[in-house]
C-alpha positions in Angstrom: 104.1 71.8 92.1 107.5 72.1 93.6 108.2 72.9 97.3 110.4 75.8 95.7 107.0 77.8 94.8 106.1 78.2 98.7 106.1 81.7 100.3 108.2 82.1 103.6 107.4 79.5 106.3 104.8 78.1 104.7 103.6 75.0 102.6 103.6 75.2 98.7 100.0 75.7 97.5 98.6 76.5 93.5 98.4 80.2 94.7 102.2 80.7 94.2 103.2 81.2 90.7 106.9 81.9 91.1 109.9 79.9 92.5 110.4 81.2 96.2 113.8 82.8 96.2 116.2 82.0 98.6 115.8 83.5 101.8 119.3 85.3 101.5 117.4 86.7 98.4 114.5 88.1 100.2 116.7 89.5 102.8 118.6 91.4 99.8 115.2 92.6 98.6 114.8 94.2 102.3 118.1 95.7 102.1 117.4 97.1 98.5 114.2 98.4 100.0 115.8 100.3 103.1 118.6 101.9 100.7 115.5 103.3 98.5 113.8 105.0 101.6 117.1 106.8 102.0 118.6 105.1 104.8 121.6 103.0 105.0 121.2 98.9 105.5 125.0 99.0 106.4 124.3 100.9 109.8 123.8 99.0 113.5 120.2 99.1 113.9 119.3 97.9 110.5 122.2 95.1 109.7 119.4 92.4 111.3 116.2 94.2 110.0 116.4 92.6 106.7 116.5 88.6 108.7 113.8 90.0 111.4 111.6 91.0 108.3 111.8 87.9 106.1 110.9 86.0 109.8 108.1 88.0 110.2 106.9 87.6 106.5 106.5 84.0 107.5 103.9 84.9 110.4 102.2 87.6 108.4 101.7 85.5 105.3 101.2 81.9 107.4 97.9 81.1 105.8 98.8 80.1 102.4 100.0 77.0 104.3 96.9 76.2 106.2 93.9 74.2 104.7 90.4 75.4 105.4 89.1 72.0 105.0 91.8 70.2 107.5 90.4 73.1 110.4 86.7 72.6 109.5 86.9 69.0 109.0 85.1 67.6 112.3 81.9 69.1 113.3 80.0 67.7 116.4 76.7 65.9 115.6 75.3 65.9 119.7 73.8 69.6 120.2 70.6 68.5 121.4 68.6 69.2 118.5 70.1 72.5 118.2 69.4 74.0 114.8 69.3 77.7 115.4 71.9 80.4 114.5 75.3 79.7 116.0 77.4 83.3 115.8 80.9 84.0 116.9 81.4 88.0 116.8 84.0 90.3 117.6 86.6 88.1 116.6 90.0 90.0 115.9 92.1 90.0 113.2 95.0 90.9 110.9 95.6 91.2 107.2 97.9 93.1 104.6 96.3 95.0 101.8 97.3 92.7 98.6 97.5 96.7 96.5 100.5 98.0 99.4 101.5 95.7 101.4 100.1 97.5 104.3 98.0 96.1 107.5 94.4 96.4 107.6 92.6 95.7 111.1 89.5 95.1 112.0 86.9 92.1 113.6 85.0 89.6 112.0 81.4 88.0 112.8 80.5 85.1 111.8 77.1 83.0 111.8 75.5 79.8 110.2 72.9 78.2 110.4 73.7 74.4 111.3 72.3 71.7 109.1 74.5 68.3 110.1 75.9 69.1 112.9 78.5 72.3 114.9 82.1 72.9 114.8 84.0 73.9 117.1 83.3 78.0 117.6 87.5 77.9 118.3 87.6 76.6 114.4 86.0 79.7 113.2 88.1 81.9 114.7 91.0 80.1 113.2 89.6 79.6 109.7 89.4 83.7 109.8 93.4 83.3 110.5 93.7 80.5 107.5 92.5 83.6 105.1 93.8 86.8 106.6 97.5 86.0 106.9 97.5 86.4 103.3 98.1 89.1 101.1 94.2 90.6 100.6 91.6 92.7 99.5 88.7 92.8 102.6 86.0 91.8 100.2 87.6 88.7 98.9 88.6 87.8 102.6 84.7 88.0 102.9 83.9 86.1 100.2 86.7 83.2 101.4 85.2 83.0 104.9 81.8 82.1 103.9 82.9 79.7 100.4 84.9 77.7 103.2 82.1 77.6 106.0 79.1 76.4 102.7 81.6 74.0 101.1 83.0 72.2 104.0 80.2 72.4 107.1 77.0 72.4 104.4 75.0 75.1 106.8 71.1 75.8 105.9 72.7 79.5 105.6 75.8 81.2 106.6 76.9 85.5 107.5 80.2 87.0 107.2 80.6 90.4 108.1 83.8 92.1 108.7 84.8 95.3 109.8 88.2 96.8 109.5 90.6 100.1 109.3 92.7 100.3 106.4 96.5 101.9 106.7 96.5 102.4 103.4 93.6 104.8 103.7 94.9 106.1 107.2 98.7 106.4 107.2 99.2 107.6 103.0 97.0 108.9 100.3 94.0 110.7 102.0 95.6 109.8 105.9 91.2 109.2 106.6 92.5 108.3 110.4 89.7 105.7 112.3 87.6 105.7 108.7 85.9 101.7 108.9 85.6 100.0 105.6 82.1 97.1 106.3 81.6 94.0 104.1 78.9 91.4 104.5 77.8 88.6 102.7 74.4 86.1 102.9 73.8 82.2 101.5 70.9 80.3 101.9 68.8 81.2 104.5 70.3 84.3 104.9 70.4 85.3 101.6 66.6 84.5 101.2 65.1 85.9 104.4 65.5 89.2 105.3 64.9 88.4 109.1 67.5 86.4 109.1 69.7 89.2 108.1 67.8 91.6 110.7 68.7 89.0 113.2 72.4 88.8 112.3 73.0 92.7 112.5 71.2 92.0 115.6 72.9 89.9 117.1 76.1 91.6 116.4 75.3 94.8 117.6 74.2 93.5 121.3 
């Protein structure tokens, strides 16, 4: 694939099937955009907004240039004989809604079940990051998180569950301020024993 096809600051990857336009195309689109809402890109306080936004697409959308496998790719064999659920909970993040374009907010919690050794609990946290910073739906992000923790760490079982406020629920259409939209998915152990999954909503609830 050609470097064209990568989105704003980031690394081409198979998810982008067109040719990136040129950032003084993107900043036109922006313009176009703020003329359509009924205001005027020519004035003062919006000649820069169409550079400050195509700069900030590149943060928002970082993670289709990050590799889930490069962040979970050493794990820590000396824990002791450790083998019992390791959960990182509470950890914040950031997406955009893949149907508006809007943010949706919310934590994440994360547990697996170790089989061949620990990562890292920073890694998690930043293999949440990997997937939200791309344009979303929350149940896919779910379904991302725990793919990436089975097919890179091998756990005996792994839990995702995320928690989030949706602006497209809260600032248009029905305007449901503070409404929480919850997804959760089980493998392995998890999946098969239902104490396990007593034990996660636990554990994430203390």
């Amino acid at each position: 694939m050609d470097a064209t096809t990568k989105p704003f600051g980031a690394v081409a990857t198979s998810t982008a099937p067109y040719p990136r336009p040129t950032r003084e195309e993107a900043e036109a689109a922006v313009r176009t955009l703020l003329a359509w809402a009924g205001d005027d890109p020519t004035r003062e306080g919006l000649l820069e907004t169409p550079a400050r936004v195509t700069k900030a697409y590149g943060e928002f959308f970082a993670g289709y240039g990050q590799n889930a496998g490069e962040i979970l790719s050493k794990t820590f064999k000396e824990v002791g004989g450790y083998d019992d659920i390791v959960l990182v909970k509470d950890i914040p993040f950031s997406s955009h809604c893949e149907h508006h374009m809007v943010p949706f907010v919310g934590k994440a919690h994360i547990a697996y079940l170790p089989h061949d050794g620990v990562v890292g609990l920073s890694k998690l946290a930043r293999l949440v990051e990997v997937f939200a910073r791309r344009l979303q739906t929350q149940e896919n992000l779910t379904a991302q998180i725990i793919d990436a923790i089975n097919e890179h760490l091998g756990p005996r079982g792994a839990a995702v569950m995320l928690e989030a406020e949706h602006m497209c629920m809260s600032m248009r259409g029905v305007r449901a301020h503070g409404a929480s939209t919850v997804t959760h998915r089980f493998t392995g152990v998890f999946a098969e024993d239902r104490n396990e999954q007593d034990r996660f909503f636990s554990m994430t609830r203390r």
